[in-house]
N, C-alpha and C positions, 0 to 999 in steps of 0.2 A: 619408491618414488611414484609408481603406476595407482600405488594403493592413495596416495595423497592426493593426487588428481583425480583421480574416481573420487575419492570423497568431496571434491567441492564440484565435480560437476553432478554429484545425485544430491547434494546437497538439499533437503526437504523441509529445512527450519522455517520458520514466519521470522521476515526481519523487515523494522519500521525505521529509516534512516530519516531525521530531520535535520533539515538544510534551512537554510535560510529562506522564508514563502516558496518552500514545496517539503513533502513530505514523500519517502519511496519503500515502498511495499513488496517485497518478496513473498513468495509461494504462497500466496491468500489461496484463494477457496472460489469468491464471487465476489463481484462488486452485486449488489442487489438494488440501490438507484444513485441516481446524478444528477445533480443542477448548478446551477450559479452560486450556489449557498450551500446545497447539502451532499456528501458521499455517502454511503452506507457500505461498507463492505464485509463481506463474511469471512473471517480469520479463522475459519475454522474451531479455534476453542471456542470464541466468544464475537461480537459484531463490535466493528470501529464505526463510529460517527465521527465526522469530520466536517465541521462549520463553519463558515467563512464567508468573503466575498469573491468573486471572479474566480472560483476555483474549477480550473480545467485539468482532464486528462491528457498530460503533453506525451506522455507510453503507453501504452500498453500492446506487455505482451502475453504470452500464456501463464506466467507466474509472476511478473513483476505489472507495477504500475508506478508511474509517478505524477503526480497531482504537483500543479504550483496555483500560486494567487494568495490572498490574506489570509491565512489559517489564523480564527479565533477561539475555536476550542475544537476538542479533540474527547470523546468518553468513549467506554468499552462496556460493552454489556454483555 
């Protein structure tokens, strides 16, 4: 039971939960910039750009974020 709970609280995976105009971001790396329009965050494998209108950081914490507003596109590089 001890071992189960330890595993979700060191939990280390990257996870992208999309919600209805916001998207939520576990264990990133860095967000690298922010605007009204553009996120850029570092996922560690690879960068998310996140493109949009009114997109605000409504979290953030040491490993999670979550962003709401128009998500119109979303690419990985």
């Amino acid at each position: 039971m001890f071992k189960k709970i330890l595993s979700i609280i060191k939990d280390e995976q990257l996870k992208i939960t999309l919600i209805k105009n916001s998207i939520d971001i576990t264990n990133y790396k860095d967000i690298l910039t922010f605007d009204d329009n553009n996120i850029i965050i570092d996922c560690k494998d690879f960068i998310l750009k996140i493109k949009g209108n009114n997109l605000i950081i409504n979290k953030l914490l040491d490993n999670e974020v979550l962003i709401t507003g128009t998500i119109e596109h979303m690419e990985m590089h």
